[in-house]
SEVO-835921 format. One record per residue (C-alpha): residue number from 1; residue in one letter; x, z, y. Coordinates in pm, 1 decimal. Each point is the difference from the previous one (the first is absolute). Layout:
SEVO-835921
+-----+--------+----------+----------+----------+
! num ! residu !        u !        w !        v !
+-----+--------+----------+----------+----------+
! NUM !      A !        X !        Z !        Y !
...
+-----+--------+----------+----------+----------+
END
This chain:
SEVO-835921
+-----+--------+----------+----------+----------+
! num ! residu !        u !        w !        v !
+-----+--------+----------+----------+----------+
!   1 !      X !  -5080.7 !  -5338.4 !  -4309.9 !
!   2 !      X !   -193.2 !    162.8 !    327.9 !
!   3 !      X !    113.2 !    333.0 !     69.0 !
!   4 !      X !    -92.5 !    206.6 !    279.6 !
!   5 !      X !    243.1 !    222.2 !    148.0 !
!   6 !      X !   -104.0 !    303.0 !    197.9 !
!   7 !      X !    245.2 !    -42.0 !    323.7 !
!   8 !      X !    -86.0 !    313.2 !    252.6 !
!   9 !      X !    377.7 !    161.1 !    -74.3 !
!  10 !      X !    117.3 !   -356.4 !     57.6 !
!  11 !      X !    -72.3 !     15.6 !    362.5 !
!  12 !      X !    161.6 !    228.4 !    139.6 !
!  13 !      X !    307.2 !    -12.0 !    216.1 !
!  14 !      X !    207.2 !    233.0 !   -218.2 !
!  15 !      X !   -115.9 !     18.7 !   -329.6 !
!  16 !      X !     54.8 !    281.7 !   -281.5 !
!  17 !      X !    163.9 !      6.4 !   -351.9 !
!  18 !      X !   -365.8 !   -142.7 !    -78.5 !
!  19 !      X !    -54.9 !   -265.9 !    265.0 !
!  20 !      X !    363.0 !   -112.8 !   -126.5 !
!  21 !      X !   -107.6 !     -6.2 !   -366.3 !
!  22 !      X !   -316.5 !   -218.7 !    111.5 !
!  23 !      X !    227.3 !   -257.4 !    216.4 !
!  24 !      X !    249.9 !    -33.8 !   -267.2 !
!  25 !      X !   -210.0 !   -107.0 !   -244.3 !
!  26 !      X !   -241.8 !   -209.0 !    189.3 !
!  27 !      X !    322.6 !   -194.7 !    116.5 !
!  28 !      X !    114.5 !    -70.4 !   -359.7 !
!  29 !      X !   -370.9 !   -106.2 !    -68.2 !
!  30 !      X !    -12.0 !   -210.6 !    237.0 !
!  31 !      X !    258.9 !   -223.1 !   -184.4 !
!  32 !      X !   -185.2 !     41.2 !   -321.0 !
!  33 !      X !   -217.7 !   -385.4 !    -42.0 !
!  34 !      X !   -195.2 !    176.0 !   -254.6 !
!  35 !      X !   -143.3 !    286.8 !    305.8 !
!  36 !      X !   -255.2 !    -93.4 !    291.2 !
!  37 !      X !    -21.7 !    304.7 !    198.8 !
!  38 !      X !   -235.0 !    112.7 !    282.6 !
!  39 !      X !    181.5 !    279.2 !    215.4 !
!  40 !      X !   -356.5 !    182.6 !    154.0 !
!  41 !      X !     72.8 !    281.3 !    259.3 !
!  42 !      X !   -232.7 !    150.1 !    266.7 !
!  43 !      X !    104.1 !    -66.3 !    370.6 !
!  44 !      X !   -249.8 !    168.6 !    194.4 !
!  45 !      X !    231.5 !    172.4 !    227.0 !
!  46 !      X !    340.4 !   -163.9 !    127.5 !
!  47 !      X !   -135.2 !   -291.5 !   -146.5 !
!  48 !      X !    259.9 !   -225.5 !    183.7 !
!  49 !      X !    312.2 !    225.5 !   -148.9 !
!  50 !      X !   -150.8 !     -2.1 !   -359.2 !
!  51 !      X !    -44.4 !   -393.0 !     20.4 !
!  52 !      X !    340.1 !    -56.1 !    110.5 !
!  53 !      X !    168.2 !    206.8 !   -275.8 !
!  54 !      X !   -242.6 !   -170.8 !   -269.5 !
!  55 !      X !    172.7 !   -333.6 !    106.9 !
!  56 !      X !    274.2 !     59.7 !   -216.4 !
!  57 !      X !   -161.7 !    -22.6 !   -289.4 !
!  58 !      X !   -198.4 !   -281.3 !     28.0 !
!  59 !      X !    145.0 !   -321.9 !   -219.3 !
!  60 !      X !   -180.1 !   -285.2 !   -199.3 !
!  61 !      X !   -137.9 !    220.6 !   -263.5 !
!  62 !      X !    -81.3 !    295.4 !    240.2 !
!  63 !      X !   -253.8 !     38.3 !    202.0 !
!  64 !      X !    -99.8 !    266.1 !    242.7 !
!  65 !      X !   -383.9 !    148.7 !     27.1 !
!  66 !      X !      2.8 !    266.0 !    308.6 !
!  67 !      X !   -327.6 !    173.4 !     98.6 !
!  68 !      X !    -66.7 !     78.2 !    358.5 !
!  69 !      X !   -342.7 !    206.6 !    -10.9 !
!  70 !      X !    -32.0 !    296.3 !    100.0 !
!  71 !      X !   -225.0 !     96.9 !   -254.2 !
!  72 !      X !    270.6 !    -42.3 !   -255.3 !
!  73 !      X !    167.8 !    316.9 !    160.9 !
!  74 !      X !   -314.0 !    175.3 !   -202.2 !
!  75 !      X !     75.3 !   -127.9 !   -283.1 !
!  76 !      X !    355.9 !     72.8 !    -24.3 !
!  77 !      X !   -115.3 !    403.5 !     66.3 !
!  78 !      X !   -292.9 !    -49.7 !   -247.4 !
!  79 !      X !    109.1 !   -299.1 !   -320.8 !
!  80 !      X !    162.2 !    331.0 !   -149.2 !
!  81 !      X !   -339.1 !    168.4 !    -63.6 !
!  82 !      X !   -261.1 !   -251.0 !     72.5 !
!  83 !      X !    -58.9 !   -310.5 !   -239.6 !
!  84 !      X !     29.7 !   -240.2 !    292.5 !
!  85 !      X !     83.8 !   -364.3 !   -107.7 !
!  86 !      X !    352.2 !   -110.4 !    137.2 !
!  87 !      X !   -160.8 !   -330.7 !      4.8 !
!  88 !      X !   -142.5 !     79.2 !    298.4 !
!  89 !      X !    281.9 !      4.3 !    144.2 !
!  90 !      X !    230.0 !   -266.6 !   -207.0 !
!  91 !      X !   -204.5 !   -283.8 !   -143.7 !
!  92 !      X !    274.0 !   -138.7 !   -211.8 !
!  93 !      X !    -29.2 !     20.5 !   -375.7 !
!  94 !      X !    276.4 !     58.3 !   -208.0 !
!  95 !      X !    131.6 !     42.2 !   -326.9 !
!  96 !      X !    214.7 !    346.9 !     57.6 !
!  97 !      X !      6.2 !    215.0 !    283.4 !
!  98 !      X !    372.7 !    177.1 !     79.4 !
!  99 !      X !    -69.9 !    331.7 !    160.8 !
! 100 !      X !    401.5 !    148.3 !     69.6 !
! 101 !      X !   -103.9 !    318.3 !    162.5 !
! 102 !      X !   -184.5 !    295.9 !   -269.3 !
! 103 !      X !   -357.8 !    -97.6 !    107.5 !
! 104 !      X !   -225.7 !   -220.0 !   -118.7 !
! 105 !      X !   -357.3 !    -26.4 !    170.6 !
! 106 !      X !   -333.7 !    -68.5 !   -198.7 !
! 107 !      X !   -167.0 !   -334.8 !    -42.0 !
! 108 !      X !    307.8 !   -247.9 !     -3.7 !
! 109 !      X !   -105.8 !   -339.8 !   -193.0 !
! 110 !      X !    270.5 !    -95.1 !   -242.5 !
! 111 !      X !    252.7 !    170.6 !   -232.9 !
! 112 !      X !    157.2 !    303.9 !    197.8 !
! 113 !      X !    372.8 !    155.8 !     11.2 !
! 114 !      X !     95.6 !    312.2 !    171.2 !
! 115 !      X !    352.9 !    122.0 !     58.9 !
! 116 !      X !     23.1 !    368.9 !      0.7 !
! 117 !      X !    436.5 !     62.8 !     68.3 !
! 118 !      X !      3.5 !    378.2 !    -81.2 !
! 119 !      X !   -195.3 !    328.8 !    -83.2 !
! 120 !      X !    234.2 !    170.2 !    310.2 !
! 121 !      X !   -340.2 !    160.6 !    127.8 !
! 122 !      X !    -63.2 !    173.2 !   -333.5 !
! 123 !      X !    337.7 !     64.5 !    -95.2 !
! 124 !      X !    172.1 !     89.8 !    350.5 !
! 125 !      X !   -392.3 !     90.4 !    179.3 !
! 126 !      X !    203.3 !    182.6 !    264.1 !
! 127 !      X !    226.9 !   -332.7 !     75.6 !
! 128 !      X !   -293.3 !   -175.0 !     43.5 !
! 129 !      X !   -291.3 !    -17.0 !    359.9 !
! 130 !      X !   -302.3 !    182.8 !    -14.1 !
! 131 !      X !   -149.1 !   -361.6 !     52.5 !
! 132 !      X !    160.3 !   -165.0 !   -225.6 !
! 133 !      X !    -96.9 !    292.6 !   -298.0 !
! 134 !      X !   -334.2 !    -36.3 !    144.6 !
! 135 !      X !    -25.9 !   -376.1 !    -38.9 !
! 136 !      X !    111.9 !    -51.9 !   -327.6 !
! 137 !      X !   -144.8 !    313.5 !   -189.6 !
! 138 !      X !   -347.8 !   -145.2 !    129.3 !
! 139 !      X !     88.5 !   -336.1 !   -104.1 !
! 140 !      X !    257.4 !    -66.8 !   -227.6 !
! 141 !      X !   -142.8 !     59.6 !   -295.1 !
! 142 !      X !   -271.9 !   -225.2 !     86.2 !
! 143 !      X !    224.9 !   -272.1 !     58.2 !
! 144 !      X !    208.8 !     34.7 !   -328.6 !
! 145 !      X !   -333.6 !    -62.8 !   -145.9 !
! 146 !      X !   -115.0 !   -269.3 !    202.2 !
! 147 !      X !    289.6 !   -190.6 !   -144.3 !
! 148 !      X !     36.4 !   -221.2 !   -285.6 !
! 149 !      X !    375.8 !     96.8 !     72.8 !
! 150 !      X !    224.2 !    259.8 !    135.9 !
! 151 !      X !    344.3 !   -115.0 !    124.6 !
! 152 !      X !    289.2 !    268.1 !     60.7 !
! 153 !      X !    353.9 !    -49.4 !     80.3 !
! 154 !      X !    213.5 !    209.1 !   -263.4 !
! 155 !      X !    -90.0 !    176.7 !   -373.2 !
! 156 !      X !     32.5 !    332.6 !    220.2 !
! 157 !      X !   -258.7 !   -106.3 !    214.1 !
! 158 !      X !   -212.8 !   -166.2 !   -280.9 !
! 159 !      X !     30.6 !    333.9 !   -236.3 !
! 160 !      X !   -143.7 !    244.2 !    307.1 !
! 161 !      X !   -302.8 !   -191.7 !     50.3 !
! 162 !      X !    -74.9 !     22.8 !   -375.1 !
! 163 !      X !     78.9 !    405.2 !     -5.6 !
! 164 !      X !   -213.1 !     24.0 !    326.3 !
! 165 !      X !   -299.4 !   -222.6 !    -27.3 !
! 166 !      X !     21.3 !    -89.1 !   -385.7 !
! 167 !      X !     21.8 !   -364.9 !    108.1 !
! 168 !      X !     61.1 !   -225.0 !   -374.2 !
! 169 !      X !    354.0 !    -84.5 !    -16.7 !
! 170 !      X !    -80.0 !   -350.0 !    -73.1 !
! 171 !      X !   -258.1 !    -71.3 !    296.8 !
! 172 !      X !    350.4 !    108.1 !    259.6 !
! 173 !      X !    242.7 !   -268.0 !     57.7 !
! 174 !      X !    368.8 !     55.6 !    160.7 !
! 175 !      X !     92.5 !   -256.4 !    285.7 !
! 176 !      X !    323.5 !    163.6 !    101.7 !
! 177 !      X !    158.6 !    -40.8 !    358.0 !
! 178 !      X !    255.2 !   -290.5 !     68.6 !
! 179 !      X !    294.5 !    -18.2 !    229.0 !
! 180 !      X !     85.0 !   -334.8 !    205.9 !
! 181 !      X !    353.0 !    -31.9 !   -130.5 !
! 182 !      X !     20.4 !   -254.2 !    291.6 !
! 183 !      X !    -55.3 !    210.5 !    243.2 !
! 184 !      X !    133.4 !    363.2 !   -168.8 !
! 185 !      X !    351.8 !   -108.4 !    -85.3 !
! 186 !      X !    352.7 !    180.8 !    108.6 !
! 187 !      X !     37.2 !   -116.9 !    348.9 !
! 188 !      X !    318.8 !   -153.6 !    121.2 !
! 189 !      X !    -64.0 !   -108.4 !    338.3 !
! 190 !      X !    232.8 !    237.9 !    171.4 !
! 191 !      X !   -138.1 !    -39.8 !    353.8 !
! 192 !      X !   -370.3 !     75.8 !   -147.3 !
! 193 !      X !    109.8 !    322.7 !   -128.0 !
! 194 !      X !    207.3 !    106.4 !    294.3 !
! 195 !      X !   -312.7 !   -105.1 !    219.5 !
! 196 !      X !   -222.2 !    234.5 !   -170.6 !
! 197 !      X !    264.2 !    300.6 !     17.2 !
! 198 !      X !     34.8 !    -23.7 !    385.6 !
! 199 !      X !   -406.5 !    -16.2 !     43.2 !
! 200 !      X !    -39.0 !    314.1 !   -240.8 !
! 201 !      X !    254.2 !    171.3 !    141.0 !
! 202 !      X !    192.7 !     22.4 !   -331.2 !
! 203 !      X !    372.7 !     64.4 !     12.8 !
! 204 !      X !    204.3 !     21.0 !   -304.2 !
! 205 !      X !   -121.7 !     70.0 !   -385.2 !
! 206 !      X !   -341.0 !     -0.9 !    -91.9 !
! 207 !      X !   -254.6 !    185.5 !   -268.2 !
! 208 !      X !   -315.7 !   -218.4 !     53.0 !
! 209 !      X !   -358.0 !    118.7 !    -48.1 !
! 210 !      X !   -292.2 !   -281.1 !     65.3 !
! 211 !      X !   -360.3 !     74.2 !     -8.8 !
! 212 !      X !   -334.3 !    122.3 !    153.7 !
! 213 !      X !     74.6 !    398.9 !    123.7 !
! 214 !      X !   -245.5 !    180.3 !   -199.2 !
! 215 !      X !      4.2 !    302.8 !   -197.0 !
! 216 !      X !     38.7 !   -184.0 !   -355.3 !
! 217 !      X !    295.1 !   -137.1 !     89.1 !
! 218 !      X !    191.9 !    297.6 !      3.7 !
! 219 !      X !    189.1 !    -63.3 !    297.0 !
! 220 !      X !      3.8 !    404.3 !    118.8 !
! 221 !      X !    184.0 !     69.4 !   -332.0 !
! 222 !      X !    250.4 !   -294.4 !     25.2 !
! 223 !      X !     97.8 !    129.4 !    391.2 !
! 224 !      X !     33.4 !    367.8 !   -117.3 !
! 225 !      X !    206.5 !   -147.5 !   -332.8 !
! 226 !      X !    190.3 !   -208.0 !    248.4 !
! 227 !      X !     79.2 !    290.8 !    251.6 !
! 228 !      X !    127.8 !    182.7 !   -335.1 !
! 229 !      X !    227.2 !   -271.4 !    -52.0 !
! 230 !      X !    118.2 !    -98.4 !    341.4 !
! 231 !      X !     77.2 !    394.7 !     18.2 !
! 232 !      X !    420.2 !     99.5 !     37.3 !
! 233 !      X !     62.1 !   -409.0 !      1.6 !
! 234 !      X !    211.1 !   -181.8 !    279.2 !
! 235 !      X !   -120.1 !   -333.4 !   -170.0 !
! 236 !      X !   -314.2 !    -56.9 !    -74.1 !
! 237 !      X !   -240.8 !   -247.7 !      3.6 !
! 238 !      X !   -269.0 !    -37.9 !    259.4 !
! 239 !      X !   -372.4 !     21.8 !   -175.1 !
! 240 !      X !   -201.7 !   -323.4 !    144.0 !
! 241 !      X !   -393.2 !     51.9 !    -49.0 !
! 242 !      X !   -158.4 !   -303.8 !     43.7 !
! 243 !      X !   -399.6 !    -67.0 !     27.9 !
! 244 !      X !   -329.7 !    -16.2 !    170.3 !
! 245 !      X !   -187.9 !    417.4 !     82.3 !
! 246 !      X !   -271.9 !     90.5 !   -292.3 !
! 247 !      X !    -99.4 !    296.4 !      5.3 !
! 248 !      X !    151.2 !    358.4 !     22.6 !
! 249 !      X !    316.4 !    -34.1 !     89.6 !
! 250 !      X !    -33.9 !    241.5 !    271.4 !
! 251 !      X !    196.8 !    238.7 !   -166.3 !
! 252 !      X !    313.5 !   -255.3 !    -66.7 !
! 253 !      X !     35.0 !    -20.0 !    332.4 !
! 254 !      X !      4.0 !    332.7 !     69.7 !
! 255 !      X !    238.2 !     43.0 !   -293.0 !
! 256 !      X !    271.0 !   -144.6 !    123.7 !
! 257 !      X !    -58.9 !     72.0 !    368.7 !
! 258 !      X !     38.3 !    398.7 !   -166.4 !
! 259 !      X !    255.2 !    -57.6 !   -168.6 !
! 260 !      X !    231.0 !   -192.9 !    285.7 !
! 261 !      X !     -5.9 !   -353.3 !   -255.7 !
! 262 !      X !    -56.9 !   -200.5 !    282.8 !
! 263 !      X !    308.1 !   -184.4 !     11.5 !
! 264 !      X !     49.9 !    -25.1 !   -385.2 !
! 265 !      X !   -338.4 !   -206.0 !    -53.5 !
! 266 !      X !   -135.4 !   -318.1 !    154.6 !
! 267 !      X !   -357.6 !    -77.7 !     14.9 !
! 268 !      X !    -71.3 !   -392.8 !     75.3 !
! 269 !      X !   -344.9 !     45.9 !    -50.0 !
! 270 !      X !   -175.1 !   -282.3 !   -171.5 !
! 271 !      X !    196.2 !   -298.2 !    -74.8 !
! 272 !      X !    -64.5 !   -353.2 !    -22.6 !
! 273 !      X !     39.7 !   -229.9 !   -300.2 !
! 274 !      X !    289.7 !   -227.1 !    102.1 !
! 275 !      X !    192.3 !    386.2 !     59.2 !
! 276 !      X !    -17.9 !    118.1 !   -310.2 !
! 277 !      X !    253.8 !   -189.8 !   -213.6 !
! 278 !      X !    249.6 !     59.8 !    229.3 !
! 279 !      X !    -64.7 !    345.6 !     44.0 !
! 280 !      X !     -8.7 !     40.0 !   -346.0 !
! 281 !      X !    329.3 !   -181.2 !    -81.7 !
! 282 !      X !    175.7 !    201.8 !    275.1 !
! 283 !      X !    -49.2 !    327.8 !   -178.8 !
! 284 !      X !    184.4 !    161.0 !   -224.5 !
! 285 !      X !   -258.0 !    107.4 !   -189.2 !
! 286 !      X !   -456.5 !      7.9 !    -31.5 !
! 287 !      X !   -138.8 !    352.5 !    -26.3 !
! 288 !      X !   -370.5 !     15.0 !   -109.9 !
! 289 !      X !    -94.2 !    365.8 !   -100.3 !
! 290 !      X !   -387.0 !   -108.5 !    -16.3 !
! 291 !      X !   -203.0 !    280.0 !   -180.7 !
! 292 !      X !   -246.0 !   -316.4 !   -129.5 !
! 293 !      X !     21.8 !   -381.5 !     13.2 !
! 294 !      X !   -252.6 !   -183.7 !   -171.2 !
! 295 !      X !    313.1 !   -305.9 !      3.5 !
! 296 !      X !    213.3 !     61.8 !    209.7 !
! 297 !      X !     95.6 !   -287.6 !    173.4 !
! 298 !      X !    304.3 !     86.7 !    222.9 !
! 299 !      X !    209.1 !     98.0 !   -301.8 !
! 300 !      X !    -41.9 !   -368.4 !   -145.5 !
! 301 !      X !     84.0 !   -129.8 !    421.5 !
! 302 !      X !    289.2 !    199.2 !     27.8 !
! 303 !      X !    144.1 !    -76.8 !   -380.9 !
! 304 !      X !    -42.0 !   -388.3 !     91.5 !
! 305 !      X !    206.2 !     77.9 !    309.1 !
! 306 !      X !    262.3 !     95.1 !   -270.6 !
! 307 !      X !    -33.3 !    367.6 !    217.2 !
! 308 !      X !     72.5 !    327.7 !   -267.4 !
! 309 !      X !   -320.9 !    176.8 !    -33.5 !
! 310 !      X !    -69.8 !    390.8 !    -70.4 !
! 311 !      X !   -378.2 !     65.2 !    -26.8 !
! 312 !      X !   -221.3 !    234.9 !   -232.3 !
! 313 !      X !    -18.3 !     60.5 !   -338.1 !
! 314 !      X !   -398.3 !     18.8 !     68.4 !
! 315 !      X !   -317.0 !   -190.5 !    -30.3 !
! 316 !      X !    104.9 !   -441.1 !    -50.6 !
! 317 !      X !    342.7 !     40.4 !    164.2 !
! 318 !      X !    179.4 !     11.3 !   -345.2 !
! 319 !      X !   -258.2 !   -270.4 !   -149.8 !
! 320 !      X !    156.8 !   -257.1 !    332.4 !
! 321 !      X !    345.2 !    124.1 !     32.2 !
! 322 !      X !     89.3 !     10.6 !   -392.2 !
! 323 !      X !    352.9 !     79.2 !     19.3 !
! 324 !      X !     94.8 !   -109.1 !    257.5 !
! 325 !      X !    -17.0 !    294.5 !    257.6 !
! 326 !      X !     72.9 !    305.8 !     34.5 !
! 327 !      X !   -256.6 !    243.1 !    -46.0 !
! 328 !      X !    -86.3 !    406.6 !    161.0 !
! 329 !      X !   -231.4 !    238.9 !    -33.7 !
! 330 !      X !   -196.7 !    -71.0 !    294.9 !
! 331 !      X !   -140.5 !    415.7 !     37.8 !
! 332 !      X !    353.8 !     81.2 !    -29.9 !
! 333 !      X !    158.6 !     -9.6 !    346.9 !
! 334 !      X !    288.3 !     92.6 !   -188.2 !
! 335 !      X !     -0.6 !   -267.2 !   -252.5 !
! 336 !      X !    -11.4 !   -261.5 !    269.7 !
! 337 !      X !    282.1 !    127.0 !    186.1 !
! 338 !      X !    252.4 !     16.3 !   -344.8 !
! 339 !      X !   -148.9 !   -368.0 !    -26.2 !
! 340 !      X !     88.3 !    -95.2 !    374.9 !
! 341 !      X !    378.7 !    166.3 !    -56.0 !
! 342 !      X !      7.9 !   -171.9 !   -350.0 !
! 343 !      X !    -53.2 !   -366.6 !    109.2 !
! 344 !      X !    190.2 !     40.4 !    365.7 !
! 345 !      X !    341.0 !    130.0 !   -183.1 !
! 346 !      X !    -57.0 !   -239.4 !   -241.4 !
! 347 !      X !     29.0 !   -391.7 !     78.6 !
! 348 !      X !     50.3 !   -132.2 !   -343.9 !
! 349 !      X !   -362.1 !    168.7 !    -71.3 !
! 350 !      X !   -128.1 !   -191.5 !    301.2 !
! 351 !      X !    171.8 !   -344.8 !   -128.6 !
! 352 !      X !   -147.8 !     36.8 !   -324.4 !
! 353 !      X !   -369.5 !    119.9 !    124.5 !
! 354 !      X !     27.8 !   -264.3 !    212.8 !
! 355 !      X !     69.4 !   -300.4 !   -231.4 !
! 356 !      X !   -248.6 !    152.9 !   -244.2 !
! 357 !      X !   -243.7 !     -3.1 !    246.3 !
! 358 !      X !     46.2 !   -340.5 !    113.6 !
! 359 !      X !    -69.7 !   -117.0 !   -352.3 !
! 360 !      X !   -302.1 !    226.5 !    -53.3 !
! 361 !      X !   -142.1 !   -141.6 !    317.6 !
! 362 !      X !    -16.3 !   -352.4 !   -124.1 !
! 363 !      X !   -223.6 !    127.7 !   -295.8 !
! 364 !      X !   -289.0 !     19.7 !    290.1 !
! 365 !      X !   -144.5 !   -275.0 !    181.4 !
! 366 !      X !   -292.7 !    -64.0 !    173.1 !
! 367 !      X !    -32.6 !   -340.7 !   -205.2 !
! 368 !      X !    -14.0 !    195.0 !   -307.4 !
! 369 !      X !   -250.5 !    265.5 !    124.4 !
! 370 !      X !   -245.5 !   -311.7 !    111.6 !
! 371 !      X !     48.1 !   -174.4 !   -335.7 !
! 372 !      X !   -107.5 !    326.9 !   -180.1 !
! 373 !      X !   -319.0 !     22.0 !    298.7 !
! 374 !      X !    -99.1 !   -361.9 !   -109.4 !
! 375 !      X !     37.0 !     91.7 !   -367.4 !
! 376 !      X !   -220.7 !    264.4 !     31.1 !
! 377 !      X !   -255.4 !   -211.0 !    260.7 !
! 378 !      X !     -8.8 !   -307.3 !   -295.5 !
! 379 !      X !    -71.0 !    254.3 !   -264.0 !
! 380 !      X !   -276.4 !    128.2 !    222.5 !
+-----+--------+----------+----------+----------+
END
């Protein structure tokens, strides 16, 4: 089976939630004998950088097409509205084409598959970029019925497309997220974990949050709910926030800086791959307040970790975590900070959240999520 995969988010040096999603599963495909895929990407602009990171995913049945004109930076402002013929671009003719990323453009040969992870711009509009409302309540719909199928990552996600756009349940497909159980697993290289305390500055006890800071996360609410419960305490924890600058987090900053938190919480800014299951074992436990997740990957990360998790009772986060976390009212300040006291004075809670997650985490895997993807490619 040929199947084109549309690679831009592959490309980049750091790469999103999406991007992720996108390497994943081409990476599991690639193993598949059954899949022949053609990664196509446009590299008009650091061309050299965008080559170099395609590299990785080249093997025996995947091959990389890259165009290099500058007329194809047009087209990528234009395919949205204009019936130009990818072709044009990309001569190879396939059986599917994978787009991972909401949009998919007009005249693409082939059967056609868009992802579309959440409905957090219709839901949560004031979460969400002025661009990024723009862009896909021009286009979206458009796309959903350009495809022969729409793929979403959780029942949540799959049953707010329907109430928004009236999409048929039976033409959306879920292909969930995975975890790498090899590489997300509770970390007991001592030295690894002490290594990443002394460059983060982290002495002590831990409450770990890990993720992009943006207003959807929630993170204002979790400081103020951790101030509350740091407040009359001689032993506490310190609050870790861990992850790459969205978008308006201006005012967390200024938060804390208000409110004299500075030497209560640690910002390592973003964080690279090979840091994050030891940083995640080292805690004592994962707080994700997020107002919306389409998934909600970290929760699954941290549970494989065997790390307690408290996140939201909101959006997929129940759908992922089943019971295996503990879950807040993420408007409630309040909430969250009777959930912070409830799981620190409470380590038999953490040992059992923790061996519940581990075995909920092993329900998810990247191999399954590809072998749904190719059942829904061969049905195609």
């Amino acid at each position: 089976m040929r199947i084109s995969v549309d690679a831009q988010p592959l490309i980049n040096p750091v790469k999103s939630g999406i991007g992720y999603y996108g390497h994943c599963l081409v990476k599991e495909l690639s193993r598949s004998p059954e899949a022949e895929q053609t990664l196509e990407f446009f590299a008009f602009r650091h061309s050299a950088e965008k080559l170099a990171i395609a590299e990785e995913y080249r093997a025996d049945n995947v091959q990389l097409d890259a165009c290099r004109w500058f007329a194809s930076r047009i087209y990528l402002l234009a395919a949205s509205v204009l019936p130009i013929p990818r072709r044009l671009f990309f001569r190879n003719r396939t059986d599917v084409n994978f787009y991972f990323n909401f949009i998919l453009p007009p005249c693409v040969h082939g059967k056609k598959t868009v992802v579309v992870h959440d409905m957090v711009f219709r839901d949560c509009p004031e979460t969400a970029s002025f661009k990024t409302k723009l862009l896909l309540r021009l286009y979206l719909k458009r796309s959903m019925k350009r495809a022969d199928r729409v793929i979403t990552v959780s029942e949540f996600s799959r049953s707010r497309i329907m109430h928004f756009y009236g999409v048929p349940e039976e033409k959306i497909s879920i292909v969930p997220c995975g975890v790498d159980c090899d590489r997300f697993k509770p970390c007991s290289d001592s030295a690894a974990m002490e290594n990443i305390r002394h460059k983060y500055g982290i002495r002590g006890k831990y409450i770990l949050y890990l993720g992009t800071l943006e207003p959807r996360k929630n993170i204002l609410n979790l400081v103020k709910a951790y101030q509350a419960f740091t407040e009359n305490k001689t032993d506490f924890p310190a609050l870790v926030i861990s992850g790459g600058k969205g978008w308006l987090y201006d005012e967390i900053f200024a938060y804390i800086k208000e409110n004299g938190l500075e030497d209560r919480i640690i910002f390592t800014g973003y964080i690279a791959d090979d840091e994050k299951a030891p940083l995640l074992s080292g805690a004592e436990f994962f707080c994700f307040p997020s107002l919306y997740e389409g998934f909600g990957m970290p929760i699954l990360e941290a549970m494989a970790c065997g790390t307690p998790v408290l996140t939201s009772n909101a959006a997929s986060m129940p759908e992922v975590g089943g019971s295996a976390c503990e879950y807040c009212d993420p408007l409630s300040a309040e909430d969250i900070k009777n959930k912070l006291e409830l799981l620190w004075d409470s380590p038999g809670r953490r040992r059992e959240l923790s061996e519940l997650g581990l075995r909920r985490a092993r329900l998810f895997s990247w191999r399954s999520s590809a072998e749904k993807l190719m059942g829904i490619f061969s049905e195609l």
